[in-house]
C-alpha positions, 0 to 999 in steps of 0.5 A: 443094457446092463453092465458086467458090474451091475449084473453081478452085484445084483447076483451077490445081494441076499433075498428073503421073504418074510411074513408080514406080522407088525403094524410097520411090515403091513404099512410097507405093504399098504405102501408098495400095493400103492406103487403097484397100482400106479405102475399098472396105470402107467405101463400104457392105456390099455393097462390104465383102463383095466386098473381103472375096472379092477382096482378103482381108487376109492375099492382099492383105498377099502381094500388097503384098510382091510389088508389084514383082514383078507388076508389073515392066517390061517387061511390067507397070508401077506408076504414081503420080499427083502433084499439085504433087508430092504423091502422091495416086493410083497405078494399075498394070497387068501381063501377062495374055497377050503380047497382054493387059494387065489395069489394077488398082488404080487409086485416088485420095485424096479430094482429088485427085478431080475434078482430072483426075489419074484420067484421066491417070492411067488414059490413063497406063496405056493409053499404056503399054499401048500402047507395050508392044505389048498389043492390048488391055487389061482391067479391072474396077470396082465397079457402084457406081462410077459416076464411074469407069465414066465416066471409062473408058467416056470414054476408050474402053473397052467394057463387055463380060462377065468376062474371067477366072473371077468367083464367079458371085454377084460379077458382078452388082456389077462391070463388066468392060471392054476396050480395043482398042489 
């Protein structure tokens, strides 16, 4: 358990999200998308096996190449998370229709958990959304991660079922939410 100290520098450090524009920002974020992996491998067996059918390494290598492309404005967005100007998180979000959006990835390095970054972070992309004219937006998390689904459900969205094709021996370990914009 945290001490007094600990709890209060983490409440003094400054968040800020930005866009990822340049090379070296797209990089931290091929980087922490890589740590994201790892740690969904290593939360338990359950969570290895989902990795292994959602993310396979060699996909997940592709999809790292293409981080710009599926990602690119207008209609998509890569976000990082800073605290006191250390990258510590990134999220994105892109197109699943004109009126759709789907937010993926969303991750935090273990220190900057508890800091508000997620939640800036995860309104970050909601706001983008937004402005983006999406009517709603998507996403999904494991049914492990019980302080995600938290922070989601606290900013508005709604559990609801799949909203694109899951093998059915998957669903059981995620939630699928959405989010009237």
């Amino acid at each position: 358990m945290p001490d007094a100290a600990s709890c209060a520098e983490r409440r003094t450090r400054t968040v800020s999200i930005r866009q990822a524009v340049a090379q070296a920002d797209f990089d931290a974020v091929r980087e922490l998308c890589w740590e994201y992996r790892a740690y969904l491998e290593n939360f338990g067996p359950e969570q290895r096996r989902i990795t292994q059918v959602f993310y396979p390494e060699t996909e997940y290598a592709d999809l790292m190449s293409r981080l710009e492309e599926k990602h690119a404005r207008p209609r998509g967005i890569v976000l990082l998370a800073e605290i006191d100007g250390q990258t510590v998180g990134c999220g994105m979000s892109h197109a699943l229709s004109a009126e759709a959006a789907e937010i993926k990835r969303v991750f935090l390095r273990e220190q900057a958990r508890g800091s508000g970054a997620g939640r800036a972070l995860s309104q970050a992309l909601v706001d983008q959304a937004r402005a983006d004219g999406y009517k709603v937006v998507y996403l999904d998390t494991s049914q492990d991660f019980v302080a995600a689904r938290g922070l989601y459900e606290s900013i508005g969205f709604e559990a609801r079922g799949p909203y694109a094709p899951v093998p059915r021996n998957m669903e059981q370990h995620l939630c699928f939410y959405e989010l009237t914009l």
